[in-house]
N, C-alpha and C positions, 0 to 999 in steps of 0.2 A: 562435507558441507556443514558450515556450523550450524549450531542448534535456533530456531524461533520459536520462543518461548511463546510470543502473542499470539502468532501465527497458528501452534501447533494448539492454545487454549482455545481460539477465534473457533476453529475447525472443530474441536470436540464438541464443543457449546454449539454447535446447528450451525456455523457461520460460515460461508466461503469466499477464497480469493480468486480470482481469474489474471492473466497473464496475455496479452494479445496483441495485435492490431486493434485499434480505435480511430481512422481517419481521423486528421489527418496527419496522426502518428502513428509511426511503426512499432512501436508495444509501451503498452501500458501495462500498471500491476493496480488492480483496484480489490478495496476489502470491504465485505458489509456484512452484519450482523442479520437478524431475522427481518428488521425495520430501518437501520441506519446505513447508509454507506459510510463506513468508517475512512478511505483513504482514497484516494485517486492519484497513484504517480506516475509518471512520463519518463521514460526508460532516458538517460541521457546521454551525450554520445562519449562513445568507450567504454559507456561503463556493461559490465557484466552481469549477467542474471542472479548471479548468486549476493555482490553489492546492492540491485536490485531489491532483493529480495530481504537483506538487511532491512534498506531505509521502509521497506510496507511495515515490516515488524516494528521498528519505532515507531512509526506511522501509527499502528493499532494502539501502542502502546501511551500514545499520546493522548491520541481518541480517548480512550478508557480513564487515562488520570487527571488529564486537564479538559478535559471535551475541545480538544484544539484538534480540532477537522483538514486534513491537508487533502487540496482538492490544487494539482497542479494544471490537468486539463484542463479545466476554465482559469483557472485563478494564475497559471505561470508557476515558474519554479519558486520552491518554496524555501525559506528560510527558517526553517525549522529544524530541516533535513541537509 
């Protein structure tokens, strides 16, 4: 599996991500900090956990350098990612 760099910082620093069901989709990847929800993505179809699990890492890593929040559950898919 390749490396998450964000991902693997997020987690040391107190931060976690969860992976699941979220009605009324069948898995999301969402990331937050101590105080911020840093990402909310919506698993898309075919794609793969470990793809998945890429675009949360650019995801964080968006959060963290532009403060650009990708929140696809409410907001739709995102054009960032």
């Amino acid at each position: 599996m390749a490396r998450t760099n964000y991902i693997e910082a997020l987690i040391e620093d107190g931060g976690e991500i969860t992976i699941g069901a979220l009605p009324p989709h069948e898995c999301v990847a969402t990331a937050a900090d101590g105080s911020n929800c840093l990402a909310m993505l919506v698993r898309r179809d075919g794609e793969s956990l470990n793809v998945l699990l890429k675009r949360l890492d650019k995801a964080i890593g968006l959060a963290w350098s532009h403060d650009a929040f990708v929140d696809e559950v409410n907001d739709g898919e995102s054009e960032l990612l």
